[in-house]
Structure formats: C-alpha cells, structure tokens
C-alpha positions as semicolon CSV with decimal commas, in nm:
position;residue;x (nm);y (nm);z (nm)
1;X;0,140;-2,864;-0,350
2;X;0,375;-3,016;-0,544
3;X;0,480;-2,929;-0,910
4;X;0,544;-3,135;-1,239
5;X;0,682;-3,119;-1,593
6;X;0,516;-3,231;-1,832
7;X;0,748;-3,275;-2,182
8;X;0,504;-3,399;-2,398
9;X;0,130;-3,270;-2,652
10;X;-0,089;-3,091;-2,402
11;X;-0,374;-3,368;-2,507
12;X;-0,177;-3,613;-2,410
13;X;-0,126;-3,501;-2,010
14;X;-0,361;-3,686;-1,799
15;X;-0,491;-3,448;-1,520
16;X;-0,817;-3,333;-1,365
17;X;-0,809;-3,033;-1,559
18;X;-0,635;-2,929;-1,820
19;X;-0,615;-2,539;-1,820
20;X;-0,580;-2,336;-2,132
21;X;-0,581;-1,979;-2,231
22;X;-0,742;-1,786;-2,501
23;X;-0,735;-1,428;-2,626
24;X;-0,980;-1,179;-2,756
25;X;-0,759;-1,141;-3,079
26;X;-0,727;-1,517;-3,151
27;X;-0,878;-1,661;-3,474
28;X;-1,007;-1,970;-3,561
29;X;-0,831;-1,898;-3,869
30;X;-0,476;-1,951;-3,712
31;X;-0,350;-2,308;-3,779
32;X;-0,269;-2,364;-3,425
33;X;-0,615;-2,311;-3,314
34;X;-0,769;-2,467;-3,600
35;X;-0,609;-2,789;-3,505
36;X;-0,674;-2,731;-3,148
37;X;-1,023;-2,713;-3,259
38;X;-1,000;-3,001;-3,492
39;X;-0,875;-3,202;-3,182
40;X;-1,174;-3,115;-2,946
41;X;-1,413;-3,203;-3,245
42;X;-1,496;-2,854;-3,325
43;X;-1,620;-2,737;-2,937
44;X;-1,376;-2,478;-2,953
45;X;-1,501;-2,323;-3,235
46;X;-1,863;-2,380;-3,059
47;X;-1,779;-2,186;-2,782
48;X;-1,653;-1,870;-2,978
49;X;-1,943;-1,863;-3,230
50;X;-2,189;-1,907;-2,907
51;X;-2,070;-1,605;-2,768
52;X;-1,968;-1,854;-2,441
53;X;-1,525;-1,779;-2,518
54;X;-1,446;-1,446;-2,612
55;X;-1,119;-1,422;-2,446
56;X;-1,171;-1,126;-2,173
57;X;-0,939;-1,142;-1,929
58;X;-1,017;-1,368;-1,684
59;X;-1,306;-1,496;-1,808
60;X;-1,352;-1,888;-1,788
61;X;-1,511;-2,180;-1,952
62;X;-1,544;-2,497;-1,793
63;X;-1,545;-2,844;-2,041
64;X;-1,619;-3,199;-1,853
65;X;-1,491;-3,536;-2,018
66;X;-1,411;-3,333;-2,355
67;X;-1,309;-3,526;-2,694
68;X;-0,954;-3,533;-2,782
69;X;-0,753;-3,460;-2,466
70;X;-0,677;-3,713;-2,183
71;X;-0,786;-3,461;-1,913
72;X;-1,112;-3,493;-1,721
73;X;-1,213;-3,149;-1,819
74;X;-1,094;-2,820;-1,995
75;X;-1,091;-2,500;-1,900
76;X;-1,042;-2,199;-2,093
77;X;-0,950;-1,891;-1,925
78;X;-0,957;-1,567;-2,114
79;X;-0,635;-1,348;-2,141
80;X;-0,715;-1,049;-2,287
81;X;-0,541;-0,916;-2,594
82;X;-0,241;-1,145;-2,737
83;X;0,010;-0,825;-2,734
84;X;-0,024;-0,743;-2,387
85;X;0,017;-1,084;-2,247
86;X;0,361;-1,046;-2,038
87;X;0,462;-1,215;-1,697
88;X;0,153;-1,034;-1,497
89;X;-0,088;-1,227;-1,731
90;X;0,048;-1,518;-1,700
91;X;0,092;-1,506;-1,330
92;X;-0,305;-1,411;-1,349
93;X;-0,300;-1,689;-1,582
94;X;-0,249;-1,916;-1,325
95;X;-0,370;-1,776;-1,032
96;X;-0,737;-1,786;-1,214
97;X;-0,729;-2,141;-1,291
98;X;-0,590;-2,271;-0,920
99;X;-0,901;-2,054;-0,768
100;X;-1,214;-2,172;-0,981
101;X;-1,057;-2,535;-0,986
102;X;-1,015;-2,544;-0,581
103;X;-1,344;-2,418;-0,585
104;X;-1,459;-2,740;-0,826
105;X;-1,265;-3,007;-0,619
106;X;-0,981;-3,065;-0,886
107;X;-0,689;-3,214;-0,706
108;X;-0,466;-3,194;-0,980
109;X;-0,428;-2,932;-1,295
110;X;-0,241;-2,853;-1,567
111;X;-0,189;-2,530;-1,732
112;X;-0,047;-2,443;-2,053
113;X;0,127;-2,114;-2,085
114;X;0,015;-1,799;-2,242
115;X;0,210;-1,726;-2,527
116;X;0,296;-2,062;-2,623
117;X;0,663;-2,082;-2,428
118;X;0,777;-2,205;-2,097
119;X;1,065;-2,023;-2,002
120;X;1,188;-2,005;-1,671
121;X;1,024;-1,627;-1,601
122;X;0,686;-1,785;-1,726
123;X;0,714;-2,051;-1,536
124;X;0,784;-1,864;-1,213
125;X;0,500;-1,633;-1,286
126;X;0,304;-1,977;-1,320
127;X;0,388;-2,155;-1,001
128;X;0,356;-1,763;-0,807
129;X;-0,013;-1,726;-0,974
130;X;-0,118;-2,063;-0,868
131;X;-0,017;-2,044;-0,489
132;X;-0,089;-1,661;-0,427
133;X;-0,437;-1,745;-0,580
134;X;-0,499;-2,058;-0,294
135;X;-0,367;-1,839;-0,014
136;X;-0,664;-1,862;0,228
137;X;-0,759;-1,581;0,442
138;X;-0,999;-1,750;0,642
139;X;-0,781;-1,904;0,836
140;X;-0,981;-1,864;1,218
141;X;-1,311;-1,976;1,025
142;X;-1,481;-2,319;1,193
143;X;-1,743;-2,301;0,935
144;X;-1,799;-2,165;0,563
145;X;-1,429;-2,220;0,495
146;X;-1,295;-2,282;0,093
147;X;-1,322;-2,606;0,046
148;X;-1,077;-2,842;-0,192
149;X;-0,672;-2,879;-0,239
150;X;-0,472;-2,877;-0,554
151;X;-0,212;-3,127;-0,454
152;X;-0,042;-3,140;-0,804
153;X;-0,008;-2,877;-1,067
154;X;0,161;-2,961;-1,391
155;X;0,348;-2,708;-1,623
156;X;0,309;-2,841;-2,021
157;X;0,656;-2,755;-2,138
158;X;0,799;-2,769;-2,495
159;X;1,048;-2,977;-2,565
160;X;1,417;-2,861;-2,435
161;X;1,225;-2,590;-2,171
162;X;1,238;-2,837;-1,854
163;X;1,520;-2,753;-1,744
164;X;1,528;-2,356;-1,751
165;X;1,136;-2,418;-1,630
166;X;1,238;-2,605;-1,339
167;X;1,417;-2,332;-1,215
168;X;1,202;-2,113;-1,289
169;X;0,924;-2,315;-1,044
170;X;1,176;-2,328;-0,725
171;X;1,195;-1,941;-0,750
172;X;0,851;-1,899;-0,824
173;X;0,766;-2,098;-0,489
174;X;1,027;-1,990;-0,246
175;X;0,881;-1,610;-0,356
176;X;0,537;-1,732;-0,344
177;X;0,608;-1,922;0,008
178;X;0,788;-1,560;0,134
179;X;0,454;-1,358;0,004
180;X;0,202;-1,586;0,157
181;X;0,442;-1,602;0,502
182;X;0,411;-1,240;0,540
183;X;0,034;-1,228;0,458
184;X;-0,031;-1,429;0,724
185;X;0,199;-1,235;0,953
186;X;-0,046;-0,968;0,858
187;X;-0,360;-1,160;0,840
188;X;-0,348;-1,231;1,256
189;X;-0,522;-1,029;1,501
190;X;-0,367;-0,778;1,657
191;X;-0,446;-0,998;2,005
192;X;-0,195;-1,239;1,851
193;X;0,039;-1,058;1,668
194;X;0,183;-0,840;1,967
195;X;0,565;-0,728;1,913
196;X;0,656;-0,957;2,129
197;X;0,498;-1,233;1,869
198;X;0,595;-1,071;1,581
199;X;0,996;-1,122;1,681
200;X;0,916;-1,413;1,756
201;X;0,779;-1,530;1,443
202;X;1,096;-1,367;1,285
203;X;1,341;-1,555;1,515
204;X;1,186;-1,892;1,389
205;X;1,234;-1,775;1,047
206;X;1,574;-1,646;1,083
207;X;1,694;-1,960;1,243
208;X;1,490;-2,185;1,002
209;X;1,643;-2,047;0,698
210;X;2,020;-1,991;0,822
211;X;1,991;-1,570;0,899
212;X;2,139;-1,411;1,179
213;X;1,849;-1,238;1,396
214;X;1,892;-0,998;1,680
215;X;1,607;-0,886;1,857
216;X;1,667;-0,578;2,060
217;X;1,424;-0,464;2,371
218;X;1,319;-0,149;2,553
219;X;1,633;-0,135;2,756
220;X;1,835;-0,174;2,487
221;X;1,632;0,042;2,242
222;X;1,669;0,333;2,449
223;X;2,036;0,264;2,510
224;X;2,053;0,351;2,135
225;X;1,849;0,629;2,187
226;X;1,553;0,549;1,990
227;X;1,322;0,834;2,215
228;X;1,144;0,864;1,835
229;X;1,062;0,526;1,827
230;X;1,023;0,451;2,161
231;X;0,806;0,792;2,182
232;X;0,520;0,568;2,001
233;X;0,590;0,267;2,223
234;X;0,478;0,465;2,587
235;X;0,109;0,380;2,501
236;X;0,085;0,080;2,476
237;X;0,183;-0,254;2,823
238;X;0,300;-0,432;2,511
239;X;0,679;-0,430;2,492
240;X;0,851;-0,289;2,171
241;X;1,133;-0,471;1,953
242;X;1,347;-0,413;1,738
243;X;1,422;-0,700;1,472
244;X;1,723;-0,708;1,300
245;X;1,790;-0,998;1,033
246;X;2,089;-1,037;0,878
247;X;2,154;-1,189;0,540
248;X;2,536;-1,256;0,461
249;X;2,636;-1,362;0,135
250;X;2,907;-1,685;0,041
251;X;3,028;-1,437;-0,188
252;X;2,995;-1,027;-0,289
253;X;3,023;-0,931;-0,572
254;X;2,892;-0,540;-0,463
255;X;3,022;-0,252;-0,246
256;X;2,658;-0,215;-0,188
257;X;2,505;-0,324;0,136
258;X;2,149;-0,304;0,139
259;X;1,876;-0,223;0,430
260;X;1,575;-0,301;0,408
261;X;1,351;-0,148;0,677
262;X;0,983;-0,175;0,754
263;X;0,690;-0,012;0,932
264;X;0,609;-0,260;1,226
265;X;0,303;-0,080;1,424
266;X;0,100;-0,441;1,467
267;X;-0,213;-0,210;1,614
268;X;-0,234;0,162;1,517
269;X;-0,541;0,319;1,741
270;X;-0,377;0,706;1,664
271;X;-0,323;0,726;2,002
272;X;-0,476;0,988;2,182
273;X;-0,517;1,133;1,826
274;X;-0,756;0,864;1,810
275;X;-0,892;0,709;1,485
276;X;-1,277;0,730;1,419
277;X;-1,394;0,361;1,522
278;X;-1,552;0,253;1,187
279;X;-1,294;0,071;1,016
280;X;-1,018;0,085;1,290
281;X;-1,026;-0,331;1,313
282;X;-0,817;-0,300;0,970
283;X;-0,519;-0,111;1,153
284;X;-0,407;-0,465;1,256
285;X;-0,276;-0,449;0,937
286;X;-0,022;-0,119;0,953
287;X;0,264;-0,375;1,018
288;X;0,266;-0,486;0,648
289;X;0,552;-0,345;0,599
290;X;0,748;-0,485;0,833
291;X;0,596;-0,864;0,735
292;X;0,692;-0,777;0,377
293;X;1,023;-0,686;0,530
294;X;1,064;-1,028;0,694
295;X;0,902;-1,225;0,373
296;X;1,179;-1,085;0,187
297;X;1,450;-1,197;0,389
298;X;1,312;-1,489;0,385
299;X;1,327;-1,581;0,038
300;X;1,665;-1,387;-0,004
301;X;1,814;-1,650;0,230
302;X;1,701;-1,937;0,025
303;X;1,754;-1,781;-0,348
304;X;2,125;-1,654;-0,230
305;X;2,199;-1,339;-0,386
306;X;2,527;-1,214;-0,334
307;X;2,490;-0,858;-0,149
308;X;2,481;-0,837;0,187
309;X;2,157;-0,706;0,352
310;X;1,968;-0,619;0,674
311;X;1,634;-0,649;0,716
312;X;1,541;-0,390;1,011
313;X;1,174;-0,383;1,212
314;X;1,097;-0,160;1,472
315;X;0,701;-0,343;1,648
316;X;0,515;-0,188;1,883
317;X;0,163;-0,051;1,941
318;X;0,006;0,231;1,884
319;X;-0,265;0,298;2,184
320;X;-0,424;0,553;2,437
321;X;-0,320;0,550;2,771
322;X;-0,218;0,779;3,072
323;X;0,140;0,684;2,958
324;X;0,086;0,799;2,556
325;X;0,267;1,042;2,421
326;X;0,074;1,361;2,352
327;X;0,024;1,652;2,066
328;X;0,259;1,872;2,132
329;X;0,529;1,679;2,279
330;X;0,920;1,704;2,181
331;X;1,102;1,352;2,139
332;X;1,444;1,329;2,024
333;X;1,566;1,050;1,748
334;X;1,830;0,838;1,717
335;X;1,990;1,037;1,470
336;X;1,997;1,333;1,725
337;X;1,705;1,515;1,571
338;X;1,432;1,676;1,778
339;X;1,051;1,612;1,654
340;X;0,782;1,786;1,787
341;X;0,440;1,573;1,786
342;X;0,188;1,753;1,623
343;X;-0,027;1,426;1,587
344;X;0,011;1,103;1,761
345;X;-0,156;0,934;1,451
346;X;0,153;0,991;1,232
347;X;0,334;0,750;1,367
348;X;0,511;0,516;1,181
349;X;0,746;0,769;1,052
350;X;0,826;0,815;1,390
351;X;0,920;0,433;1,407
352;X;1,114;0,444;1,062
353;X;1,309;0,743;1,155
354;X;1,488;0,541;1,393
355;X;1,482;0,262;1,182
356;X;1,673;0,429;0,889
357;X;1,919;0,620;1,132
358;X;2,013;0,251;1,282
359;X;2,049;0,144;0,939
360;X;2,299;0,353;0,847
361;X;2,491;0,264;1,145
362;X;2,477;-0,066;1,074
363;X;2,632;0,000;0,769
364;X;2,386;0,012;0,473
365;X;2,464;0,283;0,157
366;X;2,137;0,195;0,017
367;X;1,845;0,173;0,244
368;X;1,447;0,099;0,114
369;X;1,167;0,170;0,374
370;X;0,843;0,041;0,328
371;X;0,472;0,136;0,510
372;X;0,140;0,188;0,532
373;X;0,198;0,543;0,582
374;X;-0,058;0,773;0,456
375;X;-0,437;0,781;0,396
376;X;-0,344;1,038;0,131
377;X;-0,156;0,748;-0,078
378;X;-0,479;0,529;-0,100
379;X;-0,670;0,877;-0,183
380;X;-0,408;0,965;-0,480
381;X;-0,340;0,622;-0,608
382;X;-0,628;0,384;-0,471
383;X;-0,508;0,024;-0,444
384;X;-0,349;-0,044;-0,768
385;X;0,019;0,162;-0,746
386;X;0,247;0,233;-0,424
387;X;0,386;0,547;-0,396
388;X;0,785;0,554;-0,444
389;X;1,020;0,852;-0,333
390;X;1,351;0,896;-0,262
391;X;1,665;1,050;-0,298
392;X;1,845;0,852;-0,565
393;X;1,702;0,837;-0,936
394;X;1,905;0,603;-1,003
395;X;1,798;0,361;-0,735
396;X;1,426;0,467;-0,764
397;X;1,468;0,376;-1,133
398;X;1,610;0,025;-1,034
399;X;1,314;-0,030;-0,793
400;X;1,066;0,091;-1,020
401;X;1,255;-0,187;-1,285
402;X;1,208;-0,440;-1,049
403;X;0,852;-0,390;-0,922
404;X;0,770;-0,431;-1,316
405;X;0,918;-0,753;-1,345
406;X;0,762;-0,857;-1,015
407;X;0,424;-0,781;-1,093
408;X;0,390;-0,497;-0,846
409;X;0,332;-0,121;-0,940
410;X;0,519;0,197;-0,842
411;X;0,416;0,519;-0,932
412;X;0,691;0,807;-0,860
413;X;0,574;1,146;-0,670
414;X;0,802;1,432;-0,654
415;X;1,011;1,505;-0,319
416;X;1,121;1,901;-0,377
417;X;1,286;2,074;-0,116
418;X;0,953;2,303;-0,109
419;X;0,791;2,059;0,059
420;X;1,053;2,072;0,372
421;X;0,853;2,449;0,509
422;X;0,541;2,232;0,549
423;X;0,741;2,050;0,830
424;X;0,954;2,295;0,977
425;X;0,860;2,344;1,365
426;X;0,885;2,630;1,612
427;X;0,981;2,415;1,911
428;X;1,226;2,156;1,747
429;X;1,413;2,056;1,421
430;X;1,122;1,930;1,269
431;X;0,730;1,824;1,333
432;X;0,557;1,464;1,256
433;X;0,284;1,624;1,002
434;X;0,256;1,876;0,762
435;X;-0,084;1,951;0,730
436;X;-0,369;1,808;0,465
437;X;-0,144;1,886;0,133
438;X;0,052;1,654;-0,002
439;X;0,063;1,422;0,268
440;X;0,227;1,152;0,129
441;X;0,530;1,380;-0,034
442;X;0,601;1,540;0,367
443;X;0,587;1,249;0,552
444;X;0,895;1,104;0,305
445;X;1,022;1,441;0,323
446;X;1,019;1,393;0,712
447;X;1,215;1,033;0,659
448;X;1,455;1,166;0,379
449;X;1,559;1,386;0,675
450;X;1,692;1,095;0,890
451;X;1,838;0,919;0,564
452;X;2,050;1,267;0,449
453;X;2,305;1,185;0,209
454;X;2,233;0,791;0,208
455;X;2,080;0,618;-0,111
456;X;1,728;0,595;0,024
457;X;1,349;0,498;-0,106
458;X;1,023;0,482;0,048
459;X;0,743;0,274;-0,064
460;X;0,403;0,399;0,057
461;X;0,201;0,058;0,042
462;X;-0,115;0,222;0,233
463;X;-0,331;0,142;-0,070
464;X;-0,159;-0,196;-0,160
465;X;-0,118;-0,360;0,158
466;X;-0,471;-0,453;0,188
467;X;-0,763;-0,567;-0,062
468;X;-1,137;-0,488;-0,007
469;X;-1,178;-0,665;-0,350
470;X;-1,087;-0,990;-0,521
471;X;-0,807;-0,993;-0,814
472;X;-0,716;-1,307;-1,018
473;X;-0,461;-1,463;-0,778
474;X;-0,527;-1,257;-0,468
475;X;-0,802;-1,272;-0,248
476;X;-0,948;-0,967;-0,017
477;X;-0,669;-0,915;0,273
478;X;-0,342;-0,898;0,235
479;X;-0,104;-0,861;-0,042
480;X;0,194;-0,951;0,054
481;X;0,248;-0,614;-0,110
482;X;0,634;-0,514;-0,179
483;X;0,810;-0,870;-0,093
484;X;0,844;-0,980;-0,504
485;X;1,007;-0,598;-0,562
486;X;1,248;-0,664;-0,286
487;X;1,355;-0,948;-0,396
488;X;1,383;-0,833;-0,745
489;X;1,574;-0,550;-0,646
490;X;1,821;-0,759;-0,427
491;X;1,903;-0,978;-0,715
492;X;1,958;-0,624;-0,968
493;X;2,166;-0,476;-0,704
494;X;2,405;-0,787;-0,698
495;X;2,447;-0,769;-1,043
496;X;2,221;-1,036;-1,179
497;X;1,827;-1,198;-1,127
C-alpha cells in the first residue's frame, strides 16, 4: 500500500472513499459542520436526526455517489466524545475505515483526521491504524479468506502540514511493518516456527536491515553456562538458540546501552508439568515476546535512534520427553545461581534468567524483558493492560510514558521484597514458582534476582499478546503487543522521538 498527500478541500479529493469522522458531542450548530452539511445537501444532517450517525466510537455509515464531494462514497465513522480524541482514536480512526472498506472492495481511501489537524503524530497514528487493521491472520486459509486490497490511502492535509505529515507516514509504516513482522512470527505454527526457524527468520532480518546478528547454539550456550536455559531445552529434539541482534548507532548521544530481551518458548506443552489439552494449540504463541523483541529491532534499525541496543532471544521448546527436566530438579544459571524446579510449566523465566544475566555481560545498564509469563496477568488485568515491574521508577515511569504515546497500556504492580519468602528454596538459592498468590509479582521477583543492581523492567504481555476478540485495527491473534513501546522508549532514552 502506498500513501498520498492530499493538500487541498476534502470534497475536492477524488478517491473510492472518502472517510470522515464524527463525534457524539458534535452539533449541527457548529459552522464547520453546518457547511459540511450544506455541501452534502443536507444528508448529514439526515443521518443525525434519523438516529443512523450518532458518533459512538466506531460506529460507521456508509454514503454511495453522495452530492458535493468528488469521492465515490462517504463514510462516517464515529469517534466518540470530541475531548477524548488523542493519537489512540485516531489510530482507531483509521484502522476502522481500512477494515470495513477492504471488506467493500475500495482500492483506494481517504481519511480526514480527527480533530481537524495533520501533524506528523496524527499522521503516524493514521498510516499505523490503517495497516495494523489489514493485517490478515488467515494467512494458511485456501478458502474463506478476506477478500479486497487498499492499494492507495490518502491523508487530507491542511495547508503547510505535508511536510511534518510525511514524516510522520514513514514512521508510522516502518512501526506498522515491525508490528505486523512480528505477528506473523507469532501467527506460524509451532511445526514451522521451530528455534531453528525462528533465528533464522531473525538472521534475514538482521542482514536485510544492516544489524549485526549472532546466533549462538547448544554447544556454545552451555559454554556460557546457560544450565537455566538450557534446563528447558532437554525436552524437546529441537535445537535451542540464542539470538543476539545488535543495533549500533552513527552517533550516541547516551551512556545508556539498552537490552532488550524476550521470552522465545515457540511451543510451551509445561513439560512433564503438562498443560490441560483444551486450549494448548494457543501456546504456539508464548514466543511473542521474543517476535516483539525482533520487530523492534527491526524498526530501530531503519528509524536510527542514537543509543546503542541489543536485542537478546533465547528459542527453544517446551515438551515431555524421557530427556525433560523434572519437578524437583536443581539447574544452575548463568549468573551462578542455583534454581530448584518446582514446576516445569514456569518456564520462561527460566529462559529470561539467562537472558538478562547475558545481557548484562554484554554490556547493557538498562535491560527490558518482555513475556507471556503468567496466567495470573490475564486473570488480574484481562487483555487490555500488560503488567510492568521493575527495579527503576524512573525507567518504569519512562516506559509507562512511552507505551501511552504508543497506544499500548501498562499497568504497574508492586515488587516488595516480601514477595522474595514466596521463592526462597530449601535445596538451592531460589525455586521457579511461588505458589497461587501473586503470581505475576514472584515470577518478576524471580527475574529481578538475575538483573540485581541493573536498571531492569518486565512486561508481562500474557493477556496482550493474543486476541480472542476483534478491536478497531486489530484482528483476533496477535498483537504485535510491546514492539510500538519499545520503540518509543528507544527514541526517549536517546534523548528525543
């Protein structure tokens, strides 16, 4: 899909559709409306008194061949209330026109902005809204598949906006392009998206893109002595990795060096704590935070901030086997650590341990993990927040800043040393689970223990990762969850957007 200015009166622009938005506060009595009314020979007005436009969010209105506009048909699409429209409504904005036009054949829409102004934020949240909303999930179906293309959308821009708009556009795609690249990392079967495919996938990236990419295997995983990691990995005839991208900056303009490390298990059975079967096909999924990882550095090497930072995925398998580790075994990290294995199901801190420990010896003073860690997220916070915790306000702060702007939620749990006795073990430093209370608060207690005095978040994206439901510009499947933030936050921690 390609994308267009268009510096000009929105009834001028000749398009399939013309897309434009309307709130539940507006008033034909506003002058701007009146004349927009006055310009469609009164159907806007129509529409309101019928009942058929009342401006809920999302709600839309379809108009073929109508008077006074060039386009081949209008559609309204409700916004909600005027005072709460911000970047996430207009990136809904968008995302709700691309999806009911696709659906209506249009091959080429226009959409004027909410709130009357093009700047370059708006139009980023445009051009993201549009092609997170035509991300198809479906992507193994022969039959039954959507059907339709928007090959052209066109932002109406006021005059002496193109330029800042413009810019705003090639962000908007390179972070949509990163989100929808690590949705389909997710979106595969776990039959295709081994470790071994998974690196893979990253090496093309890496190499595509201009990153340096080092993919480390068993041999040399245990040479670093990952047993923590590689503990997980004994399941499963599918060979671990570890992926290690590297994003180098022209210029630095921070001490900082930031790691960015994510939860890689591409098929989590439990083990021989095995999962109950219903609903186990979604565990293909518990590598989302690695893809969101990899999506990140991905549009970090084309948008150039300047801080250096690694982007750090341990991949392997969580299975059954005569080989599997067991309850009650003792595996020792990277870091040194001893961890007794009270359940093989809690995994992927096992994984991220070692993934944070190598991390900080490659360097980084401010590390972010993300995973589908806990079914006791998704129980607390459903799928609308992630849970963030750490051991820097300041940097939790900055995340939670840039998850805002990004259009992803974090909601803050407490991390109090309190929490440490539900992990303590009798056999080694620490154990893997600590019990049915607070589950998401001990297993980030259990990584804050391999991060120690390092700046260090975790994002719990259990609840985020994956949609049963459909939401303006995403479909069910996955989010993509945790890629804009990262982004966001690499551009604050350089010093800039």
């Amino acid at each position: 899909m390609k994308t267009a200015l268009y510096e000009g009166p929105y009834y001028e622009c000749e398009t399939d559709a013309l897309v434009l938005p309307f709130f539940e506060d507006d008033s034909l009595d506003d002058a701007t409306l009146r004349e927009v009314d006055r310009r469609l020979n009164g159907s806007l007005s129509s529409l309101v008194a019928a009942g058929e436009l009342k401006g809920k969010p999302w709600e839309t209105v379809l108009l073929h061949a109508p008077a006074g506009v060039k386009a081949q048909r209008l559609l309204w699409v409700g916004c909600g209330r005027r005072s709460e429209c911000d970047l996430e409504v207009i990136r809904k904005f968008g995302g709700t026109a691309a999806r009911y036009l696709r659906s209506r054949g249009a091959k080429k829409m226009a959409l004027l902005a909410p709130g009357g102004t093009t700047s370059g934020r708006a139009a980023q949240a445009m051009e993201e809204g549009v092609l997170l909303g035509l991300f198809d999930v479906g992507s193994y179906k022969t039959e039954d598949k959507e059907e339709g293309l928007i090959e052209e959308l066109v932002l109406v821009v006021n005059a002496g906006e193109a330029a800042d708009a413009m810019q705003g556009v090639e962000r908007g795609k390179i972070t949509a392009k990163a989100v929808n690249f690590a949705r389909n990392l997710v979106n595969e079967p776990s039959s295709v998206m081994t470790p071994t495919e998974m690196s893979e996938r990253a090496r093309e990236m890496s190499e595509r893109f201009g990153l340096d990419v080092d993919i480390l295997d068993e041999p040399q995983i245990k040479e670093l002595g990952m047993g923590s990691f590689l503990g997980v990995a004994r399941g499963s005839d599918e060979p671990a990795r570890l992926i290690v991208v590297t994003y180098t900056p022209e210029k630095i303009t921070t001490d900082e060096t930031l790691a960015f490390v994510g939860k890689g298990i591409t098929f989590d059975s439990g083990g021989i704590s095995l999962k109950p079967s219903e609903g186990m096909e979604m565990m293909k999924y518990d590598m989302a935070g690695g893809a969101a990882v990899l999506g990140a550095m991905r549009a970090i090497a084309q948008l150039r901030p300047s801080v250096r930072v690694f982007g750090i995925v341990p991949a392997t398998e969580n299975l059954p086997s005569g080989r599997a580790q067991k309850p009650g075994d003792v595996v020792r990290s990277m870091s040194g650590k001893t961890i007794e294995v009270v359940n093989t199901d809690a995994e992927g801190r096992l994984i991220l341990a070692d993934g944070i420990s190598y991390a900080k010896r490659l360097g980084a003073t401010r590390i972010v993990d993300l995973a589908t860690l806990t079914g006791a997220c998704v129980v607390a916070l459903g799928s609308v927040y992630a849970a963030i915790l750490g051991n820097d306000q300041a940097m939790i702060d900055d995340l939670i800043a840039a998850s805002c702007a990004s259009g992803e939620r974090l909601w803050q749990l407490p991390l109090h040393r309190e929490y440490r006795e539900q992990i303590k073990s009798e056999i080694a430093d620490l154990k893997n689970i600590g019990g049915r209370k607070a589950g998401t608060i001990t297993a980030a207690y259990f990584l804050q223990e391999f991060a120690e005095t390092t700046s260090w978040v975790h994002l719990d994206i259990a609840g985020t990762a994956w949609l049963e439901e459909k939401r303006p510009y995403l479909s069910c499947g996955p989010t993509g969850m945790g890629v804009r933030t990262l982004i966001e936050y690499a551009f604050r921690s350089a010093g800039g957007r």
